[in-house]
C-alpha positions, 0 to 999 in steps of 0.5 A: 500500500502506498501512504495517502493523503486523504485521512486528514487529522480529526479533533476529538473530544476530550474525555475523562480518563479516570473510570474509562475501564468501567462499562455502565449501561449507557456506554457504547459498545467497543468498536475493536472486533467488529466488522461493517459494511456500509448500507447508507451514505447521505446524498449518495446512491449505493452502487450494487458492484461496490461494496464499501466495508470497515474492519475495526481491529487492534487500533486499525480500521481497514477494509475497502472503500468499494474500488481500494483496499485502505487502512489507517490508525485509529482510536475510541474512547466512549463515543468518541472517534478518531481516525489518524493520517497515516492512512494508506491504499491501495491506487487502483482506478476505477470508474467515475461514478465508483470512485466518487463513491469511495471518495464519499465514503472515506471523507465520511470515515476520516470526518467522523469525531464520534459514533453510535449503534441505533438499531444494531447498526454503525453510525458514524456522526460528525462534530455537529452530530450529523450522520456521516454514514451508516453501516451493518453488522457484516455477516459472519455466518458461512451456513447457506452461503455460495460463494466463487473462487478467485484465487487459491494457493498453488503450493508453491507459496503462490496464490493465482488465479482461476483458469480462464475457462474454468469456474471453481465453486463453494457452497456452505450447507447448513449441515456441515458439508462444503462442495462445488465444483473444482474447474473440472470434477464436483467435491464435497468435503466436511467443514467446521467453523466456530468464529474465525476458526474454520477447517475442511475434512478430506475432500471427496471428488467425482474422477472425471478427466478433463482434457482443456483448458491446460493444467485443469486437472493440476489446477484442481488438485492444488485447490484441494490440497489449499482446502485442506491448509484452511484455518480461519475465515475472513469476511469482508462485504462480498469477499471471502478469505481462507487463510492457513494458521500462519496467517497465509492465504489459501483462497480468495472468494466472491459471493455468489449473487442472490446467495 
């Protein structure tokens, strides 16, 4: 990522810090853990191929403005909000309409000095009190979800991409049984998912021989194999990540539309 300028320093309100490690039942919830997409941006339209989102996780908010990948410091304390300028993203270029979207929503990010949950939903206020934006709790459930594959690691500490004339698939039942298609033969494997925490069982496939596009049997082998590295999943609006315990990635997936 490379150091942006469009995280400008916001004030924050001072707060006393005498009692800040005691809940009562007026305080807002923590932010750290939670991840949102956005569902509403005043005077803005939301666009159905871009989806922003917000991770907030151990003093970083990160996630994506719905064309770039961004991340940047932040810091609550009770219903107060910063977010810093050492903000930094991705430099992708996306369409007009796209990018006027993303920039809506990043100003909307680094303007807000306070927040609040209404109806389980993220509101981000700015310093007069005004809705900067509104996000949703993002689902983190995979039962009766699909889901295509975009990328995998090929075992060789790379991750590519699917080949081109191959479709390779996921669905998550709520039984406990993930499967789909591996660009040539259709598996099916046992899957466990408690929070984050994610594994597949062995996978079991059809033995159909699939002659083109090149390499799709070999293609299909090293999908599998990633399957079986999995340890946690990551959502991110219409994105899913599979990573291995170390913290690297295995596969990368877009939700199916309507699933």
């Amino acid at each position: 990522m490379r150091a942006c300028g469009w995280f400008a320093a916001v004030c924050i309100v001072a707060v006393a810090s005498g009692c800040a490690t005691v809940t009562t039942a007026g305080s807002p919830p923590a932010l750290n853990g939670t991840a949102w997409v956005l569902s509403s941006l005043p005077g803005q339209t939301l666009l159905p191929d871009s989806t922003a989102t917000a991770r907030f996780e151990d003093g970083r908010v990160s996630g994506s403005d719905g064309c770039n990948r961004f991340t940047a410091p932040y810091s609550a304390s009770g219903a107060a909000l910063q977010v810093g300028q050492r903000g930094a993203s991705t430099m992708m270029a996306c369409a007009p309409a796209v990018m006027k979207h993303a920039e809506a929503f990043m100003s909307a990010l680094a303007g807000a000095r306070s927040f609040r949950i209404e109806g389980g939903q993220l509101q981000l206020l700015s310093g007069s009190g005004a809705v900067l934006a509104t996000l949703a709790p993002q689902s983190q459930s995979l039962a009766g979800t699909a889901w295509q594959v975009t990328g995998f690691n090929n075992g060789r500490q790379a991750v590519v991409s699917v080949l081109n004339g191959t479709t390779l698939t996921m669905a998550f039942s709520a039984d406990g049984r993930a499967s789909g298609s591996a660009g040539c033969n259709r598996y099916t494997a046992a899957y466990a998912s408690e929070g984050a925490r994610l594994t597949f069982g062995p996978a079991a496939a059809t033995r159909m021989m699939c002659a083109r596009p090149d390499g799709v049997m070999e293609q299909e082998q090293q999908f599998l194999k990633a399957l079986e590295t999995v340890a946690t999943a990551r959502f991110e609006g219409d994105r899913l990540e599979l990573r291995t315990a170390a913290g690297a990635l295995a596969a990368t997936l877009t939700k199916d539309a309507g699933k």
